[in-house]
DSSP file (Angstrom, degrees, kcal/mol; ACC not computed):
  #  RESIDUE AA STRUCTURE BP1 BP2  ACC     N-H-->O    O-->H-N    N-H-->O    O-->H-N    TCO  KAPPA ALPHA  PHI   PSI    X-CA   Y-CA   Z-CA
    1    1 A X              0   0    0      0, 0.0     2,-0.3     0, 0.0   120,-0.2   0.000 360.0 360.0 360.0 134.8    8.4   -2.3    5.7
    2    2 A X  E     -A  120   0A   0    118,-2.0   118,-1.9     2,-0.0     2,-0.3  -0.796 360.0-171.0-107.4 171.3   10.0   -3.0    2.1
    3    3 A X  E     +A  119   0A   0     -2,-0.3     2,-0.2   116,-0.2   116,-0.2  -0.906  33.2 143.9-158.3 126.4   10.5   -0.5   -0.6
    4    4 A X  E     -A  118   0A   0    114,-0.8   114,-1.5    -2,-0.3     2,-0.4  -0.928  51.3-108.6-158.8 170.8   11.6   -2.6   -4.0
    5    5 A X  E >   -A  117   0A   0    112,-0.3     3,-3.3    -2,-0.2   112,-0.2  -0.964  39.2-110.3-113.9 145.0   11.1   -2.4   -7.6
    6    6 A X  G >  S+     0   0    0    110,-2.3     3,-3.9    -2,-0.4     4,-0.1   0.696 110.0  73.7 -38.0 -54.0    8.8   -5.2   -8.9
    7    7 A X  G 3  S+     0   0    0      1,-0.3     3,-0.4   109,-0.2    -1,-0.3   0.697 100.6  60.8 -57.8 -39.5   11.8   -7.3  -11.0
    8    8 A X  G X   +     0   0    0     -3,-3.3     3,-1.7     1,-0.3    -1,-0.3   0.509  69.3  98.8 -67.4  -9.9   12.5   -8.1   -7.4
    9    9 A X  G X>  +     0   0    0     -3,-3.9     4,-0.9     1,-0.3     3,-0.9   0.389  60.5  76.9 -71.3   0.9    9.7   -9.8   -5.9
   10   10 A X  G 34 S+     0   0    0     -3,-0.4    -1,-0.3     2,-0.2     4,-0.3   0.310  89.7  65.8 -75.3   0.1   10.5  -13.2   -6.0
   11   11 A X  G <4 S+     0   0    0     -3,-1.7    -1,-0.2     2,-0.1    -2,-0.1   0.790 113.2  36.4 -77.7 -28.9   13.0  -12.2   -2.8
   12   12 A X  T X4 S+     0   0    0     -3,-0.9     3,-4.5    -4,-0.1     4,-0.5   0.699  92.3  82.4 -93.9 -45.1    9.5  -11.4   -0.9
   13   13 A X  G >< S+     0   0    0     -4,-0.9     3,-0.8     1,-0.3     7,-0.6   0.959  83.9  65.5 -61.6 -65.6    7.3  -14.0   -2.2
   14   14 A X  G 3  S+     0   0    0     -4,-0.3    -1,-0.3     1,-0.2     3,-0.1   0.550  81.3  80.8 -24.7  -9.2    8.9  -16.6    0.6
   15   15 A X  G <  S-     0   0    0     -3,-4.5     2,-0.3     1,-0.3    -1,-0.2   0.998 113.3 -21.2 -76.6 -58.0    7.5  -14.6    3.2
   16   16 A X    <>  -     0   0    0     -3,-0.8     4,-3.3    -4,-0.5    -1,-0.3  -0.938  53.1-122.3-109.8 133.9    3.5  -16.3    2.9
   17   17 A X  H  > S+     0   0    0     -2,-0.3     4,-0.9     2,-0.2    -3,-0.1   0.651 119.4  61.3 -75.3  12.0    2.1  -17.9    0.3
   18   18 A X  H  > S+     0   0    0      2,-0.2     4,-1.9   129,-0.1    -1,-0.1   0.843 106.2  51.5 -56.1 -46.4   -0.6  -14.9    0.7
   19   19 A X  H >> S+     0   0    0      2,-0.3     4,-2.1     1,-0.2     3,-1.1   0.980 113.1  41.5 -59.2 -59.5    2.4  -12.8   -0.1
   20   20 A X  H >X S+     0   0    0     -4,-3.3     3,-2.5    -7,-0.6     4,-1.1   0.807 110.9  54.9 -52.6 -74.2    3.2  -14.8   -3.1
   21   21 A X  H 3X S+     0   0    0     -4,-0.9     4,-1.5     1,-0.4    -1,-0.3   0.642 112.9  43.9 -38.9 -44.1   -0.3  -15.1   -4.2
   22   22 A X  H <X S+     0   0    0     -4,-1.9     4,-2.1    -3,-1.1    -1,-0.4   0.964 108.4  52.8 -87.0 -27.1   -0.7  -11.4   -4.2
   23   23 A X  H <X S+     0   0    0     -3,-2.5     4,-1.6    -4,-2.1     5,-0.3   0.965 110.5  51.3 -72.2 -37.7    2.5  -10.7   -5.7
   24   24 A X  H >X S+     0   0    0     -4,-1.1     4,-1.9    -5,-0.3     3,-0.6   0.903 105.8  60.3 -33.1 -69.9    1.2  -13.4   -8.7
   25   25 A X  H >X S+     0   0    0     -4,-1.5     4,-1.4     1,-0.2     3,-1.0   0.927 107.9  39.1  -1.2 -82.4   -2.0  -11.3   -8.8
   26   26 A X  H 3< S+     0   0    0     -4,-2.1    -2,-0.3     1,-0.3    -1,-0.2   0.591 119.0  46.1 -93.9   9.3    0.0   -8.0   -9.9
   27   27 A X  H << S+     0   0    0     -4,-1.6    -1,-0.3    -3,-0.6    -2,-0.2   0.704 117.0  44.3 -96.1 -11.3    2.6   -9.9  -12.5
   28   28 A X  H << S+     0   0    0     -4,-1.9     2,-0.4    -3,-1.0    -2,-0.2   0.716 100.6  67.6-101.9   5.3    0.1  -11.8  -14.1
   29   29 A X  S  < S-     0   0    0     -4,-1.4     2,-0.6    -5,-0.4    -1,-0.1  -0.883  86.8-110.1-124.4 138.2   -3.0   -9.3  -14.7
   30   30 A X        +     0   0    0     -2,-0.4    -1,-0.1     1,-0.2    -3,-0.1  -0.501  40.9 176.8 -61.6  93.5   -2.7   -6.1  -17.4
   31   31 A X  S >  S+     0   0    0     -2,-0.6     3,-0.8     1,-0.2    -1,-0.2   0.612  72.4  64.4 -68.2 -34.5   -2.7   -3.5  -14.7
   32   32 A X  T 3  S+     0   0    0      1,-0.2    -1,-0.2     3,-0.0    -2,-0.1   0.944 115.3  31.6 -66.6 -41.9   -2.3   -0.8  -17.3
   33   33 A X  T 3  S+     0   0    0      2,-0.1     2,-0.2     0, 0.0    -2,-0.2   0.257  96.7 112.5-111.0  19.7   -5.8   -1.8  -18.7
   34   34 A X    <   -     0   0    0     -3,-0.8     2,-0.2    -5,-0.1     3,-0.1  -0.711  67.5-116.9 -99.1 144.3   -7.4   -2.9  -15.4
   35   35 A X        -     0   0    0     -2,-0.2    15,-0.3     1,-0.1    -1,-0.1  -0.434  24.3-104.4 -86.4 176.5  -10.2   -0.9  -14.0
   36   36 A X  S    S+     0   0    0     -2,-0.2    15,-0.2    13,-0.1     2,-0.2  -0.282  86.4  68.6 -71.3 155.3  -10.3    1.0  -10.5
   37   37 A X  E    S-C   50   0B   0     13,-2.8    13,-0.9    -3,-0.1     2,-0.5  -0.540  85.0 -29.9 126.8 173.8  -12.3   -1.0   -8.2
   38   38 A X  E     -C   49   0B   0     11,-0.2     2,-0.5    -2,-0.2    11,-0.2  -0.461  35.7-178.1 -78.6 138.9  -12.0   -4.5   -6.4
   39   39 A X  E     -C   48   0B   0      9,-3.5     9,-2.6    -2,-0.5     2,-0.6  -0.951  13.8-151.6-128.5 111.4  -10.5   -7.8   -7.0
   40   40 A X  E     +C   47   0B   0     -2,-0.5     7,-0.2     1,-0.2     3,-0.1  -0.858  18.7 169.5-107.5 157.7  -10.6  -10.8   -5.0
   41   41 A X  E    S+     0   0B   0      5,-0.7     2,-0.2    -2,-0.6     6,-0.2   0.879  84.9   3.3 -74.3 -62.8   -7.8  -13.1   -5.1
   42   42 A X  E >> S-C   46   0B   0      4,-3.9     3,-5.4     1,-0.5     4,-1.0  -0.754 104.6 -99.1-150.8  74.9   -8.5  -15.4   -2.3
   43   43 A X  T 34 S-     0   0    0      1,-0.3    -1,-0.5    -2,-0.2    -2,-0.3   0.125  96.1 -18.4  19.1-115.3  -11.8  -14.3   -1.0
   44   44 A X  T 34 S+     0   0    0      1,-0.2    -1,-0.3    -3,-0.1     3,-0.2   0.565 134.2  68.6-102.4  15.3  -11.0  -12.1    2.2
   45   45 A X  T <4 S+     0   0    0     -3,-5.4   102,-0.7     1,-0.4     2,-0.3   0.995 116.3  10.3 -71.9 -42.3   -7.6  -13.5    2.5
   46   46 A X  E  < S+CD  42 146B   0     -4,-1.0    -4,-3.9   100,-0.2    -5,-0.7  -0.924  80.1 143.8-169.9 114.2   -6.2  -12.2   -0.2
   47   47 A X  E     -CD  40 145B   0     98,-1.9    98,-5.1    -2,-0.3     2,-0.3  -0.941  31.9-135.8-166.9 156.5   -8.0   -9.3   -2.6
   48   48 A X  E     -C   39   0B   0     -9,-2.6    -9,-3.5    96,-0.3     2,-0.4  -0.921   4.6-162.2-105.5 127.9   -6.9   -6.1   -4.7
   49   49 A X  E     -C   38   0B   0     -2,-0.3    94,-1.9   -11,-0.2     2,-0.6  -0.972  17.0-149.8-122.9 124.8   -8.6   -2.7   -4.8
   50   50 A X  E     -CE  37 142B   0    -13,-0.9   -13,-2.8    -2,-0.4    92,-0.2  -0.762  19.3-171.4  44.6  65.3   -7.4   -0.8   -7.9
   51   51 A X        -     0   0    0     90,-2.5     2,-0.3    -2,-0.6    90,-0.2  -0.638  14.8-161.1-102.7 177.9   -7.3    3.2   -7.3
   52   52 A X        +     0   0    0     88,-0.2     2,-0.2    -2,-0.1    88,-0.2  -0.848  35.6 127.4-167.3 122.6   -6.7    6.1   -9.8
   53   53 A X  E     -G  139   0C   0     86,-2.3    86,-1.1    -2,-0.3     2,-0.5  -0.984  51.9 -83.1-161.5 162.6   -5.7    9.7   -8.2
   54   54 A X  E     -G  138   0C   0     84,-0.2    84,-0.2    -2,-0.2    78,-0.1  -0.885  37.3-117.7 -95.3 148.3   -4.1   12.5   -7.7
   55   55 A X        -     0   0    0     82,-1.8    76,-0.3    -2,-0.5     2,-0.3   0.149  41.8-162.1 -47.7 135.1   -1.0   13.1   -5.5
   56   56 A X  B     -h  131   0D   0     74,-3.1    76,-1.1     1,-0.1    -1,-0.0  -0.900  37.4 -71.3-126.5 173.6   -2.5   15.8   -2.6
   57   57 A X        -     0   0    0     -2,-0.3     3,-0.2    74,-0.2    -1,-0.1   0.271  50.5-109.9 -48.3 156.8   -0.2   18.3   -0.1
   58   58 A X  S >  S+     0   0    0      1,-0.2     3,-1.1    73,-0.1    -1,-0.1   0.962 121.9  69.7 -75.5 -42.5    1.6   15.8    2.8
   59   59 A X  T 3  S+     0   0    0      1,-0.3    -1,-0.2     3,-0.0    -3,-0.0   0.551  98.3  45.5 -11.4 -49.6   -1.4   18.1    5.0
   60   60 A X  T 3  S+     0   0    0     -3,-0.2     2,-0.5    70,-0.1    -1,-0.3  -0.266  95.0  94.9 -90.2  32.0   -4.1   16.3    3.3
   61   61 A X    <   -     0   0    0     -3,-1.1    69,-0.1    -5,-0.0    70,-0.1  -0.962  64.5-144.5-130.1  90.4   -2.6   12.9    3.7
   62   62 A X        -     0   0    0     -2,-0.5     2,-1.0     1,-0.1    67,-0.1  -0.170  16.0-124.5 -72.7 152.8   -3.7   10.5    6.7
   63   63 A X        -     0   0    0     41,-0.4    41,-0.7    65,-0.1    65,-0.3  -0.800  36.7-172.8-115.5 126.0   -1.5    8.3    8.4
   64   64 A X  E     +KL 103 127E   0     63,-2.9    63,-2.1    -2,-1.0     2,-0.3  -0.304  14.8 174.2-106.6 153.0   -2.9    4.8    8.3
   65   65 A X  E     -K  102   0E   0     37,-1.8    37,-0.5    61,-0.2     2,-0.2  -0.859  17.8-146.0-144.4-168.2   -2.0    1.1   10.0
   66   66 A X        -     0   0    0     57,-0.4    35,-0.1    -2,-0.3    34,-0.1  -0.799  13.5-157.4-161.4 179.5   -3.7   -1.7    9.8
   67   67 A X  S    S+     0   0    0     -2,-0.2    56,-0.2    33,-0.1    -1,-0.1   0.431  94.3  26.8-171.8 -96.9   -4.3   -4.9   12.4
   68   68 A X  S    S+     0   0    0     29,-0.1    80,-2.6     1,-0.1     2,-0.7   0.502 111.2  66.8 -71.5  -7.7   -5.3   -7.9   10.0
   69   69 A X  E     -F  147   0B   0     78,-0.3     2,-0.6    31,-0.1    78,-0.2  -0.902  54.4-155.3-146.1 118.0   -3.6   -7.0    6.6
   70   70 A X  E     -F  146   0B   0     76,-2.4    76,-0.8    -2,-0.7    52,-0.3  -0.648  31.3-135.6 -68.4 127.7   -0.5   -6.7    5.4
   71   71 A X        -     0   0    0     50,-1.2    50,-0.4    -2,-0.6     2,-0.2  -0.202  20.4-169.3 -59.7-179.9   -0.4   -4.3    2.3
   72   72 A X        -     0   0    0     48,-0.2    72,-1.0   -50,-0.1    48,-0.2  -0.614   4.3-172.8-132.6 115.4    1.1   -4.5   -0.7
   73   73 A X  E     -B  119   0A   0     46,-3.3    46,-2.3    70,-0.2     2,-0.5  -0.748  10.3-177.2-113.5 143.5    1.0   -0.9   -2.6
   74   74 A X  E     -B  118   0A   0     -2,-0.2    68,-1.2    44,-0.2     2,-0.4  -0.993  23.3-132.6-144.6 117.2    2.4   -2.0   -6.0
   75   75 A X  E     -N  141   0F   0     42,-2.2    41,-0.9    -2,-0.5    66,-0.2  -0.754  23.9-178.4 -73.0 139.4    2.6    1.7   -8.4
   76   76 A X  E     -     0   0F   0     64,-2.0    65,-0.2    -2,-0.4     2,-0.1   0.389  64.6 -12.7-105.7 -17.7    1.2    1.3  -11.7
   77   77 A X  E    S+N  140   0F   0     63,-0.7    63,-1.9    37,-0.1    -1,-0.3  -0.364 102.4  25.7 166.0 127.1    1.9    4.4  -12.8
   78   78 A X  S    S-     0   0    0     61,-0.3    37,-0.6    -2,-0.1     2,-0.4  -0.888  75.9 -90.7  92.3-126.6    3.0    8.2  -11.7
   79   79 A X  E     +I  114   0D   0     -2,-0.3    54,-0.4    35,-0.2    35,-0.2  -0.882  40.7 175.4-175.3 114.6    4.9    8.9   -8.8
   80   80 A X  E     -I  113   0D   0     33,-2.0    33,-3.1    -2,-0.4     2,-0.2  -0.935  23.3-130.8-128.1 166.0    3.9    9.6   -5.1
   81   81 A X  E     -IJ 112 131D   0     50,-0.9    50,-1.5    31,-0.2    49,-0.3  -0.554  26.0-170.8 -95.5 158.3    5.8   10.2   -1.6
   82   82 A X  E     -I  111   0D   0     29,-1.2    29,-1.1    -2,-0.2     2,-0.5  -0.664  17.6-123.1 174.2 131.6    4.6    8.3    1.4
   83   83 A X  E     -I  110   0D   0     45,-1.5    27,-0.2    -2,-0.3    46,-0.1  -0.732  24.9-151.7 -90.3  90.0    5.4    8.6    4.7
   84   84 A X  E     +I  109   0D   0     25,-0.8    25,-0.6    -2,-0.5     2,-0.2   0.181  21.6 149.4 -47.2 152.8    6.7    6.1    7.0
   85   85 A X  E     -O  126   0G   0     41,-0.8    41,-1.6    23,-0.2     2,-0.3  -0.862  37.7-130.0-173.7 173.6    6.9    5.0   10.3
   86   86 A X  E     -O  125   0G   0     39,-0.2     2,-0.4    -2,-0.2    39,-0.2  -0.839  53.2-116.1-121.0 142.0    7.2    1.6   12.8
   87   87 A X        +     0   0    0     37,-3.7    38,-0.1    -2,-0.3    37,-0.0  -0.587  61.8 133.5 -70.3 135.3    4.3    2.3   15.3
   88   88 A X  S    S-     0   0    0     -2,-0.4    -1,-0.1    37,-0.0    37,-0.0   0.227  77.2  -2.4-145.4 -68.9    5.1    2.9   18.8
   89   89 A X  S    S+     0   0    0      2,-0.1    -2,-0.1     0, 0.0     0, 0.0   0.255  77.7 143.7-112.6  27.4    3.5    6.0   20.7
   90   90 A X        -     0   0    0      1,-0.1     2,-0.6    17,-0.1    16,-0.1   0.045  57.1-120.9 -34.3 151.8    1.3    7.7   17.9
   91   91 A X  E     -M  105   0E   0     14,-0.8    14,-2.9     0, 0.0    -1,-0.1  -0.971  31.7-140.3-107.2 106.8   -2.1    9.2   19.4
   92   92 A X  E     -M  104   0E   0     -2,-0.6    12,-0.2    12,-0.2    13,-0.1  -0.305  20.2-174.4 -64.1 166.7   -4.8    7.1   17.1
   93   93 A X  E     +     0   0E   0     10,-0.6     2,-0.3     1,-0.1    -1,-0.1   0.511  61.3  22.4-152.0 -46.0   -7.3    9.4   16.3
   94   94 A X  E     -     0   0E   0      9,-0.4     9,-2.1     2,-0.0     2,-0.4  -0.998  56.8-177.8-137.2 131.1   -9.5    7.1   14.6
   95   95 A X  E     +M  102   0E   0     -2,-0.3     2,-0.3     7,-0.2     7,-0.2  -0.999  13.6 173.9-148.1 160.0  -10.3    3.5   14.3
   96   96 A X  E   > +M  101   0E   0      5,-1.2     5,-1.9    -2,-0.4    -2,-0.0  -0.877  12.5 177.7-147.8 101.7  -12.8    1.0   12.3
   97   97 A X  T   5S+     0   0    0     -2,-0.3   -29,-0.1     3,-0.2   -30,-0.1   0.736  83.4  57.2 -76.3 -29.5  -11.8   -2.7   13.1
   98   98 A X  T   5S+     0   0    0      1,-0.2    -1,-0.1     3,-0.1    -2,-0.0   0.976 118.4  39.2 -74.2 -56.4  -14.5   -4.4   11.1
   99   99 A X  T   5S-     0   0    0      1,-0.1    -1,-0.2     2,-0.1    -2,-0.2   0.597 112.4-128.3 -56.3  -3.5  -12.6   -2.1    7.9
  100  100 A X  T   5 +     0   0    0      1,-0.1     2,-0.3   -34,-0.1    -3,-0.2   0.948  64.7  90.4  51.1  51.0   -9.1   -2.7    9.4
  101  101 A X  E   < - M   0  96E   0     -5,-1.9    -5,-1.2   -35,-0.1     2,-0.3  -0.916  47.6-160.6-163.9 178.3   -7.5    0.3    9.7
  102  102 A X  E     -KM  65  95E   0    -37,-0.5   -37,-1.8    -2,-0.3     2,-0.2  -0.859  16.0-135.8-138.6 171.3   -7.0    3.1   11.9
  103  103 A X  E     +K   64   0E   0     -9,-2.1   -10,-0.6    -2,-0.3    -9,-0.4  -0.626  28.8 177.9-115.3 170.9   -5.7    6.9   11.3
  104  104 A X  E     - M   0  92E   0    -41,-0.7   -41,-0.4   -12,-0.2   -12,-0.2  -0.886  30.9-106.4-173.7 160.3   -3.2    8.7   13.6
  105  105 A X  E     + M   0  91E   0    -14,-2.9   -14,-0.8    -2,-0.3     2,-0.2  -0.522  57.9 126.0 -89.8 174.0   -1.2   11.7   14.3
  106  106 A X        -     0   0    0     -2,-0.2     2,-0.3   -16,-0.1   -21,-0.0  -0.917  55.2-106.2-172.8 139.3    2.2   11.5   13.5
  107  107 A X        +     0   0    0     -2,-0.2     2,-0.2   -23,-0.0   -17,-0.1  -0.737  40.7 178.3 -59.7 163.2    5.6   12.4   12.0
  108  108 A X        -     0   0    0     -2,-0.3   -23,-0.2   -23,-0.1   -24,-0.2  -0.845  31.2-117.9-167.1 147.0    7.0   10.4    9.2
  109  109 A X  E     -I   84   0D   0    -25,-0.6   -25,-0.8    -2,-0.2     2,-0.4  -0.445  36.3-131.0 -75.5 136.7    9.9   10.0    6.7
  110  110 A X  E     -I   83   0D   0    -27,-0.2     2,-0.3    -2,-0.1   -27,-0.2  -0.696  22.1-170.0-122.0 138.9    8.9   10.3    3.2
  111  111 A X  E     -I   82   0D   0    -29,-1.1   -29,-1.2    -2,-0.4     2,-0.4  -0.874  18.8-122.5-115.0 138.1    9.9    7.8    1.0
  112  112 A X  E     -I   81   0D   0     -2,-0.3     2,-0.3   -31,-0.2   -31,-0.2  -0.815  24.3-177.6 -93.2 164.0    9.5    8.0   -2.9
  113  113 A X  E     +I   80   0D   0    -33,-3.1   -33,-2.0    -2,-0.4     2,-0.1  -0.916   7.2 177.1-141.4 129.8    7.7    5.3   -5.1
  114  114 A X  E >   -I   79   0D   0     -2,-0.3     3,-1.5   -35,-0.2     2,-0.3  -0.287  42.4 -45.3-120.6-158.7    7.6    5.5   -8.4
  115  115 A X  T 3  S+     0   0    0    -37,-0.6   -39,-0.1     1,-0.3     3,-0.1  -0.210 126.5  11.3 -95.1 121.2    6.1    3.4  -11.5
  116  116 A X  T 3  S+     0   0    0    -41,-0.9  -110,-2.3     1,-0.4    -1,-0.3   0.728 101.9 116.4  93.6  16.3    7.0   -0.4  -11.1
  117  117 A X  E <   -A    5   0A   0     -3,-1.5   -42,-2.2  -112,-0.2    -1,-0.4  -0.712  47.4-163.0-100.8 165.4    8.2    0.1   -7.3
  118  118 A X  E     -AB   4  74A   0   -114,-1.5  -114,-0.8    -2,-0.2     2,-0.3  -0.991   7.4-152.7-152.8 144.9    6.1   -1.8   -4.3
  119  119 A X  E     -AB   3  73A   0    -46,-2.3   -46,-3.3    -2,-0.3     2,-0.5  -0.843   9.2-142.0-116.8 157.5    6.1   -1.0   -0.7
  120  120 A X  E     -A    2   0A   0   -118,-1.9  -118,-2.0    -2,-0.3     2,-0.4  -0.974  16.6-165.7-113.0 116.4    5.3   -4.1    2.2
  121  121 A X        -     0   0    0     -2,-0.5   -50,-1.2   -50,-0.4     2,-0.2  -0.995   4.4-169.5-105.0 125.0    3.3   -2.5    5.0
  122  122 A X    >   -     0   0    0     -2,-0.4     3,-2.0   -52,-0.3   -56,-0.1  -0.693  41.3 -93.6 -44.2 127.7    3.4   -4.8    7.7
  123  123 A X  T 3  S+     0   0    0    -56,-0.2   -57,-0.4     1,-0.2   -36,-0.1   0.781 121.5  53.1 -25.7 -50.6    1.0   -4.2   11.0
  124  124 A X  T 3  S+     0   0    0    -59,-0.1   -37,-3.7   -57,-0.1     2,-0.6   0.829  97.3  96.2 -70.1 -35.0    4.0   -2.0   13.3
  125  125 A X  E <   -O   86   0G   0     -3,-2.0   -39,-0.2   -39,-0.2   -59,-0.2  -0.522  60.8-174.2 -95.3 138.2    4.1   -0.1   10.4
  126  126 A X  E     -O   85   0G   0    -41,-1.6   -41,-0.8    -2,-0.6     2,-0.3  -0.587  17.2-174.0 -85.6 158.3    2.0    3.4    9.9
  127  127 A X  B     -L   64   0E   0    -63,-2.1   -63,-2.9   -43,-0.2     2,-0.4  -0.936  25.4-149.4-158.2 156.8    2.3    4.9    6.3
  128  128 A X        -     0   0    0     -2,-0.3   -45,-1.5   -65,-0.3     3,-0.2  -0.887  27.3-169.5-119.8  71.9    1.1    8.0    4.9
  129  129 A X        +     0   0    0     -2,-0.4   -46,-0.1   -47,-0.2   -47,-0.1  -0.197  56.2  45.4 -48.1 166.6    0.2    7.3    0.9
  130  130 A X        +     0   0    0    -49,-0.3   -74,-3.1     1,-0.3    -1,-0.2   0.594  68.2 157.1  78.7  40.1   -0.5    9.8   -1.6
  131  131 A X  B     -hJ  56  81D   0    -50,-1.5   -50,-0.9   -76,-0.3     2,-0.4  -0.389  40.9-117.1-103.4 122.2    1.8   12.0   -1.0
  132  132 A X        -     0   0    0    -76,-1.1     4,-0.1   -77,-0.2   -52,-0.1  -0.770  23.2-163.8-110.5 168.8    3.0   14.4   -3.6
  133  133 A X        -     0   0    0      2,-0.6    -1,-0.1    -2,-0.4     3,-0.1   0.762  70.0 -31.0 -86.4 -95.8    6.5   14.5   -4.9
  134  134 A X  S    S-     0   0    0      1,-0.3     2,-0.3     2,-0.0    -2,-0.1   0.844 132.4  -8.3-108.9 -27.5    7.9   17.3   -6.7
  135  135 A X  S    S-     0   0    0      1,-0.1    -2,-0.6     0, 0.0    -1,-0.3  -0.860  98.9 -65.2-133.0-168.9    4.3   18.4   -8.3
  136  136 A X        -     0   0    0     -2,-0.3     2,-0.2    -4,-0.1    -4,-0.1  -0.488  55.8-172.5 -81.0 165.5    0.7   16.5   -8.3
  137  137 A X        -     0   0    0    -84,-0.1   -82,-1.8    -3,-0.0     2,-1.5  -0.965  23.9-118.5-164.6 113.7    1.1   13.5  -10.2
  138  138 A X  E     -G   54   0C   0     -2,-0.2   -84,-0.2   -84,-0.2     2,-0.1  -0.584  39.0-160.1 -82.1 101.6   -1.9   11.0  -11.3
  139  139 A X  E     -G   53   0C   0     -2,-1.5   -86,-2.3   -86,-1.1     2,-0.4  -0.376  21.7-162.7 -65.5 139.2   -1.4    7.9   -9.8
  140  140 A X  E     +N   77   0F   0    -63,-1.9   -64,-2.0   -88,-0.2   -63,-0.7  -0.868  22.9 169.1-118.4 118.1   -2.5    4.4  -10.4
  141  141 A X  E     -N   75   0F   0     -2,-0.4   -90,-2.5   -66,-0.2     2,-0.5  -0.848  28.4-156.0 -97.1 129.6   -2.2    1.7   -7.7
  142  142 A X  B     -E   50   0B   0    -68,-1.2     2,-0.5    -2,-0.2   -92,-0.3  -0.974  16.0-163.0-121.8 132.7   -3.2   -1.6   -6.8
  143  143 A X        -     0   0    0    -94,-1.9   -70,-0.2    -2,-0.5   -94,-0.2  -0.673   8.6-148.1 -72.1  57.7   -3.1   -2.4   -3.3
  144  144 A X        -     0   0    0    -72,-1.0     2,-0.3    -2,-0.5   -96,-0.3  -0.259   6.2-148.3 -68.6 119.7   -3.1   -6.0   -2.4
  145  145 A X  E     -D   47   0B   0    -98,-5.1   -98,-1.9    -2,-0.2     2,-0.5  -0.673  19.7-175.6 -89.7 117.9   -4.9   -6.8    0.9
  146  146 A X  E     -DF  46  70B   0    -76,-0.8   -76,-2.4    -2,-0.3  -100,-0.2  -0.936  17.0-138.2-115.7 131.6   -3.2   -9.8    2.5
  147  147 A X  E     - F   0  69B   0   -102,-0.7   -78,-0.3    -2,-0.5  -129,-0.1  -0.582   1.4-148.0 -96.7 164.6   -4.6  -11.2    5.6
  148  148 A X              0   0    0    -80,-2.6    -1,-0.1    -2,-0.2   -79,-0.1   0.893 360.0 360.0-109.7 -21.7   -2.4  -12.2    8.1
  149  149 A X              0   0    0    -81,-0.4    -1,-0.1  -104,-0.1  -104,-0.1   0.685 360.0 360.0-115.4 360.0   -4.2  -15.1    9.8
């Protein structure tokens, strides 16, 4: 997992050139004035979905992985918590392979991100988005779906 502010990503980009290619994605397109919905980059290697929400209770919150796709959760604006963890013995709960991800119970450590920070989920890692911090907070996020082969 990373946790970074955007100014940084050129430390990250070296990991894939998916990775770069999404991080290219969120510097070059007006994200303030993009609508919610999907984007592809690089057909299904590489695509962006674009949400708008509000922050809910840590209670209402799943904790998610994923198999084929790395994230990249890039804030565009507000402020949520979201709760980390490296998978290891979690009870999965739920799974949808063809959508590539699966739910589980869990603890996890809650991390903030706030506007112009981006977190790297990696496969080992579970994460809990949408999380609120100190009250509810309307977020907008673009998620870039990276595939990993």
């Amino acid at each position: 997992m990373v946790l970074d502010k955007i100014e940084n990503y050129k430390l990250y980009e070296n990991l894939s050139e998916r990775i770069a290619k999404g991080f290219e994605f969120i510097n070059n397109t007006d994200l303030v004035q993009i609508e919610s919905g999907k984007y592809q980059i690089d057909n299904d290697a590489i695509f962006a979905i674009v949400q708008e929400y509000d922050t809910k209770e840590v209670k209402d919150c799943k904790l998610e992985g994923h198999t084929k796709y790395i994230d990249i959760q890039y804030i565009i604006k507000g402020v949520e918590l979201m709760g980390v963890t490296t998978k290891n013995n979690q009870k999965m709960i739920l799974t949808d392979e063809e959508k590539d991800y699966s739910f589980y119970e869990g603890d996890t450590s809650l991390i903030r991100v706030e506007e112009g920070m981006f977190t790297i989920f990696f496969p080992d890692d579970l994460h809990r988005p949408c999380v609120k911090a100190d009250q509810v907070s309307k977020v907008k996020k673009v998620v870039v779906k990276v595939q990993i082969r």
